[in-house]
C-alpha positions as CSV (number, residue, x, y, z in Angstrom):
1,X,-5.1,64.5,29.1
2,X,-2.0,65.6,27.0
3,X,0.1,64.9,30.7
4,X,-1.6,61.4,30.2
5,X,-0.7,60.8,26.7
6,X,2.7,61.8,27.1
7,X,3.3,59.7,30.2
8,X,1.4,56.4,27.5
9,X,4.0,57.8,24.6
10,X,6.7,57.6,27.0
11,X,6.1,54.7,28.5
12,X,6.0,52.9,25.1
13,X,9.1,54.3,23.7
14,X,10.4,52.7,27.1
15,X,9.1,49.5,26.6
16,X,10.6,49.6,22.7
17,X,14.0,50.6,24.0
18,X,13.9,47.6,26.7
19,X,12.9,45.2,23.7
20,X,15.7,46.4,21.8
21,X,17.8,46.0,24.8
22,X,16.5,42.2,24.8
23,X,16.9,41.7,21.4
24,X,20.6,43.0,21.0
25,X,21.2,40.9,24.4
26,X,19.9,37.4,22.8
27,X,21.8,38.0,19.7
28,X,25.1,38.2,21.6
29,X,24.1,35.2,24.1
30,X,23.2,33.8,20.5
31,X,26.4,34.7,19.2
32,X,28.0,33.8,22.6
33,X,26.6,30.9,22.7
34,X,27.7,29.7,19.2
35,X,31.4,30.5,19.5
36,X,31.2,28.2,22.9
37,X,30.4,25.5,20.9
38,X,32.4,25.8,17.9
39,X,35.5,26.1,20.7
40,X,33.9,23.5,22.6
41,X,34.0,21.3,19.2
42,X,37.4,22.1,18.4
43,X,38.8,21.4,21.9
44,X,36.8,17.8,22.0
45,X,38.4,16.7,18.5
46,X,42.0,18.2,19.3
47,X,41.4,15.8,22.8
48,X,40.1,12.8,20.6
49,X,42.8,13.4,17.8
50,X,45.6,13.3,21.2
51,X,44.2,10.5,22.5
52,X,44.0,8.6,19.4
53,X,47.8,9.7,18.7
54,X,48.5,8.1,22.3
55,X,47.1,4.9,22.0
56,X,48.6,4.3,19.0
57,X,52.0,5.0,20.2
58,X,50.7,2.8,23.2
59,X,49.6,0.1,20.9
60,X,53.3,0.5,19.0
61,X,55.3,0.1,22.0
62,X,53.3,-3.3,23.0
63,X,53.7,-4.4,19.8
64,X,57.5,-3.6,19.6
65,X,57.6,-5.4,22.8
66,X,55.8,-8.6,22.3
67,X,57.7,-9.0,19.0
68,X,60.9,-8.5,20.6
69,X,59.5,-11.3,23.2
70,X,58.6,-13.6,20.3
71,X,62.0,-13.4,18.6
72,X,63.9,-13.7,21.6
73,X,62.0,-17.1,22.3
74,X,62.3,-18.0,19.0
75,X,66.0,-17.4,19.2
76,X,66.2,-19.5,22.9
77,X,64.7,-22.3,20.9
78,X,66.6,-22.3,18.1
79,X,69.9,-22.3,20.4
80,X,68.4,-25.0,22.2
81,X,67.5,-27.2,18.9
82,X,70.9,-26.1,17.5
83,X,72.6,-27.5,20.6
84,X,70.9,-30.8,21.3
85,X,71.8,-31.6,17.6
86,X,75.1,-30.9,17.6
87,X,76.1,-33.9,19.3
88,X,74.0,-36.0,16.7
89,X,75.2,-34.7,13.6
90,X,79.2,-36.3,13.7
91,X,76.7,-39.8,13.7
92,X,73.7,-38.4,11.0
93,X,76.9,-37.6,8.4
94,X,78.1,-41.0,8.9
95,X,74.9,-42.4,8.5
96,X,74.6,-40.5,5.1
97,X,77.9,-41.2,3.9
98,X,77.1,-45.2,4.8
99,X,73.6,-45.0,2.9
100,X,75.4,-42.7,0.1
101,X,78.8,-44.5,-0.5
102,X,77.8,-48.1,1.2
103,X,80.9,-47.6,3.0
């Protein structure tokens, strides 16, 4: 009976130890599990923060370009106005003078 009782007492000491155990081994998956995700976290906004940083320097160098496009056109045109008046303005200064002076 006392062999029996002994064996029970044993038995349940075992089982406490083996719940310890489990308890002690969630709290570090727990624990584990937390610091994943925290690091997890941090790694996903240092990503987002790199990629935003990229795309804006993307978004700057297309812009950069397109105005240099613009004010190069703008520049062509200008030339091209500038040149196909040249020829006109010997006969507009005339035509002032003549308006101005009645000459």
């Amino acid at each position: 009976m006392n062999e029996v009782i002994g064996t029970i007492l044993e038995a349940e000491a075992r089982a406490e130890e083996i719940v310890r155990a489990a308890e002690e081994d969630a709290g570090r998956i727990l624990a584990e599990g937390e610091r994943r995700a925290e690091q997890a976290d941090a790694d996903a906004e240092r990503a987002l923060l790199s990629a935003r940083e990229e795309t804006v320097a993307a978004a700057e160098r297309t812009a950069g370009q397109k105005y240099a496009a613009i004010l190069a056109e703008g520049k062509r045109t200008a030339d091209a106005l500038r040149a196909s008046c040249s020829e006109k303005i010997p006969a507009a200064a005339q035509s002032a003078v003549q308006k101005v002076f009645g000459a």
